[in-house]
N, C-alpha and C positions, 0 to 999 in steps of 0.2 A: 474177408479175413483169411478164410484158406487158400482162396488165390494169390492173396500176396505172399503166405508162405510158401505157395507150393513153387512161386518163383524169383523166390528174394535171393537165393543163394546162386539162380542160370544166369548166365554171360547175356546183357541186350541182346550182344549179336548172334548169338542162339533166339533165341527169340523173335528177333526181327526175322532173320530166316524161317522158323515156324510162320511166321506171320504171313509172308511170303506166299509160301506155301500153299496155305489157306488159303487164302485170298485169290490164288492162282486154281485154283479148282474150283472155288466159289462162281469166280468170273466166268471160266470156262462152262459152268453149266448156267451159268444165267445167257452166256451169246446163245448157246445148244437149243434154248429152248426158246430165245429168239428168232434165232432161224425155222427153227419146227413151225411156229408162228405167222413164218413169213413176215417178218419184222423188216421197215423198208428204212437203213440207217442213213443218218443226215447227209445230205448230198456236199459240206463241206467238205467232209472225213475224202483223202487220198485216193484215187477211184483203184489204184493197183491191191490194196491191203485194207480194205475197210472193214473185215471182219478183224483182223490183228488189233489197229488202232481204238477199237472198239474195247476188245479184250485187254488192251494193257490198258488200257482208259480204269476199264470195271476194275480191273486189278487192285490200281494205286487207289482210287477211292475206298475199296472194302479195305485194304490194308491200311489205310490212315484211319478208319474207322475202328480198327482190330487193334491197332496201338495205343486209339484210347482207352477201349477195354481193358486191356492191359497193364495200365498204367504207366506205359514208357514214358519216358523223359520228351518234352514235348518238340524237341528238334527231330526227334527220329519220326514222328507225324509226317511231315515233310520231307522227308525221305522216302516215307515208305510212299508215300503219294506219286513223288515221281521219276523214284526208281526205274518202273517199267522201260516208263516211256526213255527216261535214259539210257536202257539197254538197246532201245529198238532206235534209237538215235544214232549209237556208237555202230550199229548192225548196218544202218545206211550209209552211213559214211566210209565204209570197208577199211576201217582203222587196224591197223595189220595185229595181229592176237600177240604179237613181242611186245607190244610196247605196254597190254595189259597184263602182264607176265613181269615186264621192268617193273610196272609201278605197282603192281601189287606184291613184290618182294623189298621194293622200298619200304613201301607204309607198313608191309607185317614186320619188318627190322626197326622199324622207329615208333610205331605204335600198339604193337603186339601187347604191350601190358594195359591195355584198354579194356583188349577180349578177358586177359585175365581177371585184373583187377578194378574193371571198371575208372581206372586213372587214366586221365588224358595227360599228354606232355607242357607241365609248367612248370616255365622257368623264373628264378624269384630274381630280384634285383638288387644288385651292390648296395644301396640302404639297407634293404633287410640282413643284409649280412654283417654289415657294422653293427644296425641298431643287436642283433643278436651277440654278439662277441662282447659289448660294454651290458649288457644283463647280466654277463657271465660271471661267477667271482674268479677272483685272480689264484687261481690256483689250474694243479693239470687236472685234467679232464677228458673222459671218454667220450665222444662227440660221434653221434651216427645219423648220417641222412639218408632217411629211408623214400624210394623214389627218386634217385639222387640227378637222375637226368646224363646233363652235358655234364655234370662235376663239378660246379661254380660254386657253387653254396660252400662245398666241402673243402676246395681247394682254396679259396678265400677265407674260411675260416683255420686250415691251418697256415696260414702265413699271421692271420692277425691272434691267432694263440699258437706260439709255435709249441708252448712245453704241453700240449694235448695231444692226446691221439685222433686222428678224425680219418674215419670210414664214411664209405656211401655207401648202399646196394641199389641196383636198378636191375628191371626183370627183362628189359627191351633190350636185345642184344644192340643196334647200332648207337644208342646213344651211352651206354655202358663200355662200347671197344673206343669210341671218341672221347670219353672220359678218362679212359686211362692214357692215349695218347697223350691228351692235354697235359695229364698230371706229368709223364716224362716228361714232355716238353722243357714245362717249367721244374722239371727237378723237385716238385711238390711231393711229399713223405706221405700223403694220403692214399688209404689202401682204396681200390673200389672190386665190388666182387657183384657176378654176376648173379641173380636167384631172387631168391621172392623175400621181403621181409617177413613177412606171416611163420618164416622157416628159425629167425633169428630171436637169440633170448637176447629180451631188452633189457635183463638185470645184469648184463655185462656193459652197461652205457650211463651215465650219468645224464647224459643229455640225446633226446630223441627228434630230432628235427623233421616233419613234413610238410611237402605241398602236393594233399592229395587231392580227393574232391569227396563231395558231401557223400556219395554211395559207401566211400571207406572207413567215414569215421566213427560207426556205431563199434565195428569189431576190432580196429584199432585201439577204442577205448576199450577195452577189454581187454583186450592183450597189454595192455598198459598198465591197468589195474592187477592184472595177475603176477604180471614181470618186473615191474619196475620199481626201487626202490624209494623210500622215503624223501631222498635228500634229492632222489632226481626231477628231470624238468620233461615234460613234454611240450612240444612248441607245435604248433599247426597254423602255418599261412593260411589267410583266407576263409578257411573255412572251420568253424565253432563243432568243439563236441556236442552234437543234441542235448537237449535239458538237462549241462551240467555249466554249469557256471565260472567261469575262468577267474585263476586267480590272479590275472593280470592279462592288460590289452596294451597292445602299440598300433598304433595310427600312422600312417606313413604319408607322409605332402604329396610324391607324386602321383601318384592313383587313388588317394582314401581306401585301400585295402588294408585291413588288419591283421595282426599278426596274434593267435591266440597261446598263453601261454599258463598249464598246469601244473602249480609244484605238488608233486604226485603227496606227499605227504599229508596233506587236506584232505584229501580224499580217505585214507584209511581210515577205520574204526578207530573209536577214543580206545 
C-alpha cells in the first residue's frame, strides 16, 4: 500500500527510467561476477560483444521483472524487456543521432501530455459527437473539451450548437497549434488554449467533455465534484468513473465503446 502511494502521483516514464536504471547496475554486477567466475557465455551470443549482449540481455529481464514489482501498466513489461537490446540494435546500425533528435521532438510535441498526464492521444468519432449534441438541451451552453486533441470534438459541436460557447484545452503543444489551425480554416468560433485542464475552474462550464484514460479518472472526479455545478454534465468516453455509477450510458454500433455520462447533481448531498 505505501508503495502504491508513494508512486501514484510519478510520471510511468519517470519510473520506467528508474527501472532502467536499476536494472542497468543490477546486470552489470551480475556479468562482473560472471566474469570473476570465469563464466564461459553461450557460443550463439556475437563473438565481437558477448559480454554487451549479455549485459542488455540481464538488463531487459530484471527490468521487466522491476516493472512488475511496480505495478506498471502491463505494456511497459515489454518495453522494458526490450529496450536495451533496441538500443544496441539502433547502435549497429550507425543510424545517424538526427534522425533520433527528429523523432524525439515529434513524439515530445504530440505526446508530451502522456509524461504529464498519463493521457495517450484519443480521437473520438463523428457519432460520438452527434450522439453528444441531441443529449444536450436546446438551450446555450458552456461546452469544454478537456484533452481536446486535433479539435474535432469541439469544432463539430460548435457547428451542431452554434448558440453555445465551446472551448478545448490540450497540454501537447502540436496537436493544440493543429487545432487552432483547423478551427481558422473552417472559420469555427471555438477557442482552444493551450495548458493543462487540472488549472481550469469547471464551474465556468455546464458541460465537461473527455477522452482520457483510466490513470485520469479518479482526480478528474474530484475536481468535478468540487467545481461543477448542479445542473451540469460530465461526459467521459470509454472510460467509467471507478465505483461511481453513471447516470447514463451510450453505446455506440461502430466499435461497442461507451460513452459515460454524470449529471453532477446526483451526486451532491440531499
Amino acid at each position: 500500500m505505501a508503495k502504491h502511494f508513494l508512486f501514484s502521483k510519478v510520471p510511468p516514464a519517470l519510473i520506467a527510467l528508474l527501472i532502467q536504471c536499476c536494472a542497468f547496475v543490477l546486470a552489470t554486477a551480475l556479468c562482473w561476477f560472471a566474469i570473476q567466475l570465469d563464466f564461459h557465455f553461450p557460443s550463439f551470443l556475437p563473438s565481437a560483444f558477448p559480454n554487451l549482449v549479455v549485459l542488455l540481455i540481464a538488463q531487459g529481464i530484471i527490468a521487466y521483472f522491476l516493472s512488475i514489482t511496480f505495478r506498471m501498466a502491463h505494456w511497459w513489461r515489454y518495453i522494458h524487456l526490450l529496450f536495451p537490446l533496441a538500443i544496441w540494435v539502433a547502435l549497429a546500425l550507425d543510424i545517424p543521432t538526427s534522425y533520433f533528435l527528429i523523432g524525439f521532438l515529434l513524439t515530445a510535441a504530440l505526446f508530451w501530455s502522456v509524461f504529464i498526464t498519463q493521457v495517450p492521444f484519443y480521437p473520438s468519432k463523428p457519432e460520438v459527437w452527434n450522439a453528444v449534441s441531441e443529449l444536450l438541451p436546446g438551450k446555450k451552453l458552456r461546452i469544454l473539451e478537456i484533452g481536446s486533441g486535433l479539435g474535432n470534438f469541439a469544432i463539430r459541436m460548435a457547428q451542431l450548437r452554434p448558440e453555445s460557447c465551446v472551448e478545448g484545452i490540450e497540454i501537447a503543444p502540436l496537436p493544440w497549434m493543429m487545432s487552432v489551425i483547423q478551427s481558422k480554416f473552417l472559420r469555427s468560433p471555438t477557442r482552444f488554449r493551450l495548458g493543462n485542464y487540472e488549472k481550469v475552474d469547471f464551474a465556468n462550464y455546464d458541460l465537461i467533455f473527455a477522452y482520457l484514460s483510466p490513470a485520469a479518472m479518479p482526480d478528474l472526479w474530484q475536481k468535478a465534484l468540487l467545481e461543477m455545478g448542479g445542473e451540469s454534465l460530465l461526459l467521459s468516453h470509454e472510460f467509467p468513473v471507478p465505483n461511481i455509477h453513471e447516470s447514463q450510458k451510450m453505446i455506440f454500433s461502430s466499435d461497442q465503446r461507451e460513452c459515460y455520462v454524470y449529471k453532477m447533481g446526483q451526486y451532491r448531498p440531499a
